[in-house]
C-alpha positions as CSV (number, residue, x, y, z in Angstrom):
1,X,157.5,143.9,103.4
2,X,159.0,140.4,102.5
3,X,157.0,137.8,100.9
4,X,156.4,135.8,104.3
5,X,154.6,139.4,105.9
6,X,152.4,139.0,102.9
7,X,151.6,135.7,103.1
8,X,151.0,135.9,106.6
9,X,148.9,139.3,106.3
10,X,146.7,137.1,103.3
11,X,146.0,134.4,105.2
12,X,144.7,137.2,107.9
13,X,143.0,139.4,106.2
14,X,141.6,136.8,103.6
15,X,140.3,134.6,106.5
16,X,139.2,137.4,108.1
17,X,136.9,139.1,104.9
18,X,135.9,135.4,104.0
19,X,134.4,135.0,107.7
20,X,132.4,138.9,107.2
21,X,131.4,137.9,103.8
22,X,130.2,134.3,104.7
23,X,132.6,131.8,102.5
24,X,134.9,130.7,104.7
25,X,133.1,127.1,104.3
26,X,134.0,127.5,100.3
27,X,138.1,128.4,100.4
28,X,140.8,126.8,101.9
29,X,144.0,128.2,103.4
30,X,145.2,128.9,100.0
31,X,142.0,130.3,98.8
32,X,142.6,133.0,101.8
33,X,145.9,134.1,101.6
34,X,145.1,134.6,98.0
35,X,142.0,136.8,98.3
36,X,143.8,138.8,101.1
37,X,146.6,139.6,99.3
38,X,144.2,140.5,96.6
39,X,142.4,142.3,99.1
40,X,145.6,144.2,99.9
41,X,146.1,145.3,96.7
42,X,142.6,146.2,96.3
43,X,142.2,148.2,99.6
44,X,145.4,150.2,98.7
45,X,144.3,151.7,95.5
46,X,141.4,152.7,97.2
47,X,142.8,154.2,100.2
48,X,145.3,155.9,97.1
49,X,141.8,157.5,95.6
50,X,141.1,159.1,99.5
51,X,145.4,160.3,99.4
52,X,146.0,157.8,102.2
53,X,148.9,155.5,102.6
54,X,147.5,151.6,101.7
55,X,149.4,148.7,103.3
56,X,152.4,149.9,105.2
57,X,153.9,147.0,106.8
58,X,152.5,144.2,109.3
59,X,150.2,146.3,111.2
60,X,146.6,147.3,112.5
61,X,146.2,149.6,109.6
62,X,147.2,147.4,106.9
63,X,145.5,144.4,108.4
64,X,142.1,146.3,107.9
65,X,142.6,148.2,104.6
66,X,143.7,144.4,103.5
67,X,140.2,142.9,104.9
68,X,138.3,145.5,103.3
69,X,139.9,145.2,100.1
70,X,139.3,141.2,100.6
71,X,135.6,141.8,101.5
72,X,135.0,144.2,97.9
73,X,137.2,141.4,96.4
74,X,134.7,138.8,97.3
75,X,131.9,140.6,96.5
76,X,133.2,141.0,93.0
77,X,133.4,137.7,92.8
78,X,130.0,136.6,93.9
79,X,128.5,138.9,91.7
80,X,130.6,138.1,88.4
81,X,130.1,134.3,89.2
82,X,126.4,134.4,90.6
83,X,127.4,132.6,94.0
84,X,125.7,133.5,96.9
85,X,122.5,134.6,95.0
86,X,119.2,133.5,97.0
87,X,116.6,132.9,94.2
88,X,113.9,131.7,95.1
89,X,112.1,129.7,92.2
């Protein structure tokens, strides 16, 4: 996959995780292509672990392991940083 296929599958899949995980208001364009490429990388050690093929190309499949690599990757993030926490004090 050339380096345009991943931008465009980061922007996807990043925009995509950040509107499941509810900070799409917080990150930019940049921000998303950055988490889903993360996300990308992320989902396809994962789907390694299960002995399943991670991104492939520009498809359906990769699209979604990318999104739900982006959605852990956020998730990591919230709870490292201690966004998103409700307290109520």
């Amino acid at each position: 996959m050339g380096i345009i296929a991943w931008i465009v599958l980061g922007a996807l899949a990043g925009w995509i995780g950040s509107m499941i995980m509810g900070t799409d208001a917080n990150q930019g364009a940049l921000g998303n292509i950055i988490v889903g490429i993360i996300g990308a990388f992320i989902g396809g050690m994962i789907m390694g672990l299960f002995g399943k093929n991670g991104v492939t190309g520009f498809n359906l499949y990769s699209v979604v392991v990318a999104v739900v690599g982006a959605c852990i990757a956020l998730g990591i993030y919230r709870a490292v940083s201690g966004r998103g926490h409700n307290s109520a004090i």
